[in-house]
N, C-alpha and C positions, 0 to 999 in steps of 0.2 A: 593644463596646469603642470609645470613641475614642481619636484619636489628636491629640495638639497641633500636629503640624509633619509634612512628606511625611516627614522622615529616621525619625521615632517610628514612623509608619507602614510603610517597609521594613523597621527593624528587628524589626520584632515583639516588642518586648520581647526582644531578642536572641534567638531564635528565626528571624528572617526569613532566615539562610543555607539552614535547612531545608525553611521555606515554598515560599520562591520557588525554591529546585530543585530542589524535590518536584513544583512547575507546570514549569520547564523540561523535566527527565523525562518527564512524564507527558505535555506536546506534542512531546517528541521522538518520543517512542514511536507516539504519533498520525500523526504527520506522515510518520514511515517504514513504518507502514502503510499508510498512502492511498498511498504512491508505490508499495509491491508488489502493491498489491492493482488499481491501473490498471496495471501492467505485467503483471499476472500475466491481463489481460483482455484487451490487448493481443495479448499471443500466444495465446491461445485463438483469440480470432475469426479471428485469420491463420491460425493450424493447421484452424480451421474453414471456410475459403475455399480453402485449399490442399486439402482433402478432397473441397469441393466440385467444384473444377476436376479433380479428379484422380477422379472416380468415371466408371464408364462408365454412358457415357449409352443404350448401348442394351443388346441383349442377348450381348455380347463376354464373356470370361473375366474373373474377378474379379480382383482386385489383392490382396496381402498388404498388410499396415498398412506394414513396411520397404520396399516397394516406392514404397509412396505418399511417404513422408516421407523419401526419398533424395534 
């Protein structure tokens, strides 16, 4: 397709409300993923460091998981 002028081009043939925030959408949706997905990795490695600090290191009684993560 071309288009004659930028405004022809956003409109899409009247169409371009759909277009374009069907790409809004679809980077929103993106963009709110990548944030829970580094947050959700985030707290893992913490919860995985707080395990590690929290395990015994020699041969002492073991820990329950609510013990550890109190």
């Amino acid at each position: 397709m071309e288009w004659g002028s930028w405004s022809a081009f956003w409109s899409m043939g009247g169409n371009g409300l759909f277009v374009w925030g069907s790409y809004a959408v679809t980077f929103l949706c993106v963009a709110v993923e990548l944030v829970l997905v580094i947050r959700r990795r985030r707290d893992t490695v913490r919860r995985l460091l707080r395990l590690r600090r929290a395990a015994p290191t020699g041969t002492g009684a073991r820990r329950t998981t609510e013990e550890i993560f109190e």
